[in-house]
PLY file of the C-alpha trace (Angstrom):
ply
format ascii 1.0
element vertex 94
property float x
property float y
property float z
element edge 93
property int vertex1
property int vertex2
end_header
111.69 49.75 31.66
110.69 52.69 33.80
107.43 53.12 35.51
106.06 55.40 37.28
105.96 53.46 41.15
103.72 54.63 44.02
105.63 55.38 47.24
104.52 56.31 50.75
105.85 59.50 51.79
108.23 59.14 55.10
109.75 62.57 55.70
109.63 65.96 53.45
112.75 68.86 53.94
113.55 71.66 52.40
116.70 71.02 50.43
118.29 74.19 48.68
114.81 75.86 48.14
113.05 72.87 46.74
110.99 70.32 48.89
112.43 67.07 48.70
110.75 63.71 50.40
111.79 60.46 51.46
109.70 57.95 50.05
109.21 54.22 50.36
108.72 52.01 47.80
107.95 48.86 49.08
111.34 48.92 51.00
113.23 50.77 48.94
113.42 54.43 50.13
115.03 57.20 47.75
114.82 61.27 47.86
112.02 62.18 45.52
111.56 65.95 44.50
108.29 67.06 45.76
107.81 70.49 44.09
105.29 69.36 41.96
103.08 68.67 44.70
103.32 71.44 46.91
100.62 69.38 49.76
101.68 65.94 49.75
102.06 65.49 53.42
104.37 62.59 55.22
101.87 59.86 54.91
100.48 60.60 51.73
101.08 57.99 48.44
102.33 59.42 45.17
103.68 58.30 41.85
106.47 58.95 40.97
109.16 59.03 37.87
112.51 59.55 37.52
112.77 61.36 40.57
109.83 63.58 40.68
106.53 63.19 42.77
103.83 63.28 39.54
100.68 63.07 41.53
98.96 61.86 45.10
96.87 58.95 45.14
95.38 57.09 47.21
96.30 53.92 49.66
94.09 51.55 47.93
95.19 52.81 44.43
98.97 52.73 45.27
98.45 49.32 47.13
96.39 47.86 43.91
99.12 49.55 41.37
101.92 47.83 43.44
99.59 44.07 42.98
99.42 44.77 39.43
103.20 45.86 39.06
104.25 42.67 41.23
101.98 39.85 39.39
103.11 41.57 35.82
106.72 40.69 37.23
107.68 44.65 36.86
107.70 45.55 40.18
110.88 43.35 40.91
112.72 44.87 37.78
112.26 48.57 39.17
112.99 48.02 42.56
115.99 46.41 41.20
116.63 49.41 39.66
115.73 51.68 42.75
118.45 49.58 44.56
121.21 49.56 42.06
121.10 53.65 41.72
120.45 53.73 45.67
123.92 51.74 46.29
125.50 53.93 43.69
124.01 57.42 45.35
125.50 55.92 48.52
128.90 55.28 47.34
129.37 59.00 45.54
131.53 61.03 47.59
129.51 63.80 49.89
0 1
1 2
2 3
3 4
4 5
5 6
6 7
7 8
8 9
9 10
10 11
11 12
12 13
13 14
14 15
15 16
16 17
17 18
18 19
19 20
20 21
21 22
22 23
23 24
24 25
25 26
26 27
27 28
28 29
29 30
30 31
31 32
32 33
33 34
34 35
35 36
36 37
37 38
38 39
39 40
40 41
41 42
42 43
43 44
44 45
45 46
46 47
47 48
48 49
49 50
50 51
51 52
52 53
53 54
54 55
55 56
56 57
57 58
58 59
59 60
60 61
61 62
62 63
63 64
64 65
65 66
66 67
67 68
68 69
69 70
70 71
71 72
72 73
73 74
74 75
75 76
76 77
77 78
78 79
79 80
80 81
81 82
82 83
83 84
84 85
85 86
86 87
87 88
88 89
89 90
90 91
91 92
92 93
């Protein structure tokens, strides 16, 4: 499937001209690209898809998305996901 999954924002960089955050998704923390949201701040929830940060929301929102996603029985299949490409990224050469 893919959704779009809220994440908490843990750090933002600059990475080759474009801001780039690690976020957290309920354990599972990637590199999102950030330059559609200029202000997100460390902190801050946002969805995101394939990749990109798509919007801020709130905690509550993010936190009642996640419920929804997890009682539907999709949040398990995309973190599943999340973790397979994240032990993949980790193996590639640097």
């Amino acid at each position: 499937m893919c959704l779009a999954v809220p994440g908490r924002v843990e750090s933002i960089r600059d990475e080759n001209g474009v801001r780039v955050g690690r976020v957290n998704f309920g354990g599972v923390v990637k590199d999102v690209c950030l330059a559609y949201l200029p202000d997100v701040a460390v902190g801050d929830y946002t969805i995101v898809h394939v990749g990109f940060a798509l919007s801020r929301i709130d905690e509550s929102s993010a936190r009642e998305t996640l419920r929804t996603f997890t009682e539907l029985g999709l949040l398990a299949e995309e973190l599943a996901e999340l973790r397979a490409t994240e032990s993949v990224t980790e193996a590639e050469p640097q």
